[in-house]
N, C-alpha and C positions, 0 to 999 in steps of 0.2 A: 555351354560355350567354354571350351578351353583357346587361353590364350599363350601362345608361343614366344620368345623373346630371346633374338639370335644377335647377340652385339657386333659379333664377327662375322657378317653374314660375309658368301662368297658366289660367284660363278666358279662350279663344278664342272671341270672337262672329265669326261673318262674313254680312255683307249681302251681297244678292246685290240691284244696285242698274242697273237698263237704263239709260243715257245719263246718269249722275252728273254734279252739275255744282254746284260748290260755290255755298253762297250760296241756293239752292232747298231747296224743297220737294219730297223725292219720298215713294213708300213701296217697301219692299221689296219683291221678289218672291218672295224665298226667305229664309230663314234656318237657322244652324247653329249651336251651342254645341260644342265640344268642350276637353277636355283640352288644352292645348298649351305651348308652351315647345319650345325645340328640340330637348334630350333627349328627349321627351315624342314628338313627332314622329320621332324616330327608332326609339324602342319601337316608335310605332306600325307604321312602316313594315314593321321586323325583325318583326311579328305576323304581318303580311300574307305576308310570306316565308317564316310556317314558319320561321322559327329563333326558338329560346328566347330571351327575353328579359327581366330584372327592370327595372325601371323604379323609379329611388329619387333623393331630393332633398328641397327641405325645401318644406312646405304649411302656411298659417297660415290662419287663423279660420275666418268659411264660405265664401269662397273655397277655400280649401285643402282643404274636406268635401268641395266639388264636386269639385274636381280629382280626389281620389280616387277618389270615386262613379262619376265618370266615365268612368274608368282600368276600374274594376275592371266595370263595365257591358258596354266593350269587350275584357274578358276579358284586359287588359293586366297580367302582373303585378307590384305595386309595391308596394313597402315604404319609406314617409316618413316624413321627420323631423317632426312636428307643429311648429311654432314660436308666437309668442305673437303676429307684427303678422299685416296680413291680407295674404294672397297676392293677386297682380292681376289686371287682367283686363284684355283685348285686344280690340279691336274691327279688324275690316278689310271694307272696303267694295269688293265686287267688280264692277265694271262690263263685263258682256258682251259688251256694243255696243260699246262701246270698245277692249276688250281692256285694259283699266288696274285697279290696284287700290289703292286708299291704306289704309294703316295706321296706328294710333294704339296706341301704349303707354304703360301706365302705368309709374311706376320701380321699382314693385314694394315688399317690406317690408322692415325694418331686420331686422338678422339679429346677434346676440350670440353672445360667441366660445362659450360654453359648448354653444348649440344647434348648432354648426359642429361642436364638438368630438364630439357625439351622432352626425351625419353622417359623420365622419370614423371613427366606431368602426366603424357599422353599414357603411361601404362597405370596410371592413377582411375585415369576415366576408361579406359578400356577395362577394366578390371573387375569393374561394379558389375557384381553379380555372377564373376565368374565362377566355374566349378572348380577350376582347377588354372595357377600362371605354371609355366614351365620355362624357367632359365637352363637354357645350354648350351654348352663350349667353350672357345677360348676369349678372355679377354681382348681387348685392341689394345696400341700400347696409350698411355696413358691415363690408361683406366686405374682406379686402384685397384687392390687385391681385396678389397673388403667393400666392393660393388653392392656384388651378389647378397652380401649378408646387410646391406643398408637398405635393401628393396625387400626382401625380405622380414626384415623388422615392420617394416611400412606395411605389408601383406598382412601381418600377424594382427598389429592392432586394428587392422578394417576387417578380420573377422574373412580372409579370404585365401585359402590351402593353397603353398606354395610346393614348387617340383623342382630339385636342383639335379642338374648331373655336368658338373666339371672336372677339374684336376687342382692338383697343386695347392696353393695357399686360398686361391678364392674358393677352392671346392671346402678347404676346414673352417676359412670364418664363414662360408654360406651353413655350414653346419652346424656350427655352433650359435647361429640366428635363428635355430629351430623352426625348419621346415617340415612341411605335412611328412614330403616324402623324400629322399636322397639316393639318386640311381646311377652311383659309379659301375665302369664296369672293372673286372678283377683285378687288369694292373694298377688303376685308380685308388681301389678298395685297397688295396695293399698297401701305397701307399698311405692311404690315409690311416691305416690300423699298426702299420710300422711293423706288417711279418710279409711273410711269404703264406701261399695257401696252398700247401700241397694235398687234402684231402678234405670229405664233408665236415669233418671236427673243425678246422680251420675257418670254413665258410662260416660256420653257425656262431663261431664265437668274434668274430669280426663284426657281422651282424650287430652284438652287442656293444662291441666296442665303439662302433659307429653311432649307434643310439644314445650309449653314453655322453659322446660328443655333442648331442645334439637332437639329429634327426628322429622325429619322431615312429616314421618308421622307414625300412632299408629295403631298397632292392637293387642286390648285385649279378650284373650279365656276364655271362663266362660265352667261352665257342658255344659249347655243347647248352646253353641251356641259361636258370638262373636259380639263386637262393633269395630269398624273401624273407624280415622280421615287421607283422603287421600287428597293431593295436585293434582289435574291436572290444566296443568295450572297454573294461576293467581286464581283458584275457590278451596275452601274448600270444599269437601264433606263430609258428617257421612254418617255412614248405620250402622242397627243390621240384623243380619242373625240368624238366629236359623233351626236345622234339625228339622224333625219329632221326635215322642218319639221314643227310642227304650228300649228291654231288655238289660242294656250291661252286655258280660262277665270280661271286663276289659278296664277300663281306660285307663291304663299305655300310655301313649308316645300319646294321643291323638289327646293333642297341639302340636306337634311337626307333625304329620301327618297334623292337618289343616293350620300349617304354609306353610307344604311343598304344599298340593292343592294347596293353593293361590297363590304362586309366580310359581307353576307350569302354572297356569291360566294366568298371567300377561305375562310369558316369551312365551306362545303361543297366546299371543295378544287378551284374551278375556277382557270382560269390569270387573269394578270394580265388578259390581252386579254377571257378570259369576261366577269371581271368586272364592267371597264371596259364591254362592252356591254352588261351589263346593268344596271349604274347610269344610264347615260347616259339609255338605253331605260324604263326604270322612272322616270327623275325625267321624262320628258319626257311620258309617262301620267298621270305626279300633275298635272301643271297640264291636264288637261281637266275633272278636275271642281273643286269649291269643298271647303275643310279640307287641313288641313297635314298631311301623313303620310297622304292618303288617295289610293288609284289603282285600278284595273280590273286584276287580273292579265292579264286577255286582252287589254288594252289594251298592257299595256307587251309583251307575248311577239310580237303583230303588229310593234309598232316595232324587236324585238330584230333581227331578220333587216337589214332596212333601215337596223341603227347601225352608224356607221366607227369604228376604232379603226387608229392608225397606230403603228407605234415610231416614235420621231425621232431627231435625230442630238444630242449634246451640244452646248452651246457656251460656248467661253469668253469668260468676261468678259474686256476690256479694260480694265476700271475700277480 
């Protein structure tokens, strides 16, 4: 059982909008509502996989009815903290022709320590026994910035591997609370390592920098692909994985889909290298159609074959 944990969950609109072009008039061609938030996309992902998954977080007003409605429609199972402001809603506007897509979020609802403390009960008991909790995305306001890393401390001494992938100051003290695993993806990673990454030397020593920090071990999502620093063992390992090319129609929730491959890979006992191809190969399936956490199983199993996965070599810093 992996457990998901999306504070900011949302209703996802996405347009599906041919030759977008700010400042006009167009109409849609398509559209989609779903469930979303990044934990949320990751459930969804982990459904698709066949691994068990709860899905839990906090939902306010009728936003937060839908959310659930939504969840429980696609057979996703979750158990939320009701809250009193209203949860938000997402719009992202996908352009075909283009291959581009813009996004718009709202901040989301104020969140009260006592409804956190509700949260923090209920991911206590969901928790037992889990394989794997995963925290992801953006705080609501209120929240503090060292959430992430107080739930985490709580994980660590129950003896139960924790997943971070956020931003900004809750993603460095969630790091610094030593989680299993920490899965920024590159603009993330860079901030949290304080460069810029313009080549594989760059990725591999961030990798470290990260772990330094903290995390025990790292995996970073780029467009094309991902780098990885894994402990087995007493032994470090690196790899980069990269899919094939493809057309995508949408990005959206990409990383959140190959975080979910990958620990769906680990929790049915394939090797790091399985893994790693088949997150790469599965995120790269999600951006052919439109919706975050959504993909064609035969879609990603075609790309599995044609995805690279390399060990690489360590490197050290100089700095």
């Amino acid at each position: 059982m992996i457990i998901t944990v999306t504070l900011n969950a949302a209703i996802d609109r996405t347009l599906t909008v041919p030759n977008f072009q700010r400042g006009q008039r167009h109409r849609a061609s398509e559209g989609l509502m779903l469930a979303g938030g990044k934990g949320i996309n990751v459930a969804r992902a982990l459904k698709r996989l066949d691994v068990p998954v709860v899905a839990t977080g906090l939902a306010g007003g009728g936003t937060g009815t839908q959310i659930v409605e939504a969840l429980t429609a696609e057979a996703i199972l979750n158990d939320f903290v009701r809250i009193q402001d209203e949860s938000r809603t997402s719009t992202v506007v996908a352009d075909p022709a283009g291959g581009a897509f813009t996004e718009i979020y709202e901040w989301g609802p104020h969140v009260d320590e006592e409804e956190l403390a509700i949260l923090l009960d209920k991911l206590r008991y969901l928790s037992r026994g889990a394989d794997f909790v995963v925290f992801s995305g953006s705080l609501p306001r209120g929240v503090d910035d060292g959430f992430y890393a107080e739930a985490i401390r709580d994980l660590n001494r129950r003896g139960v591997p924790s997943v971070l992938d956020a931003e900004g100051p809750p993603l460095r003290h969630g790091t610094e609370a030593e989680p299993f695993l920490v899965s920024p993806n590159q603009r993330e990673a860079e901030s949290l390592a304080g460069q810029e990454f313009r080549d594989d030397e760059d990725f591999r020593m961030a990798l470290d920098t990260i772990a330094e920090i903290g995390a025990r071990n790292v995996l970073i999502s780029q467009e094309s692909g991902c780098f990885c620093r894994f402990r087995e063992e007493r032994n470090v390992r690196y790899f980069g994985a990269e899919p094939p090319r493809v057309e995508p129609v949408s990005s959206v929730g990409a990383g959140d889909v190959l975080l979910a491959a990958f620990l769906a890979g680990r929790v049915n006992g394939k090797t790091l290298e399985e893994s790693l191809r088949s997150a790469v190969a599965t995120a790269a399936a999600s951006t052919l159609e439109v919706g975050a956490g959504r993909f064609d199983p035969a879609a990603a199993g075609r790309l599995h074959a044609a995805s690279t996965v390399t060990e690489l070599e360590s490197v050290v810093s100089t700095r």
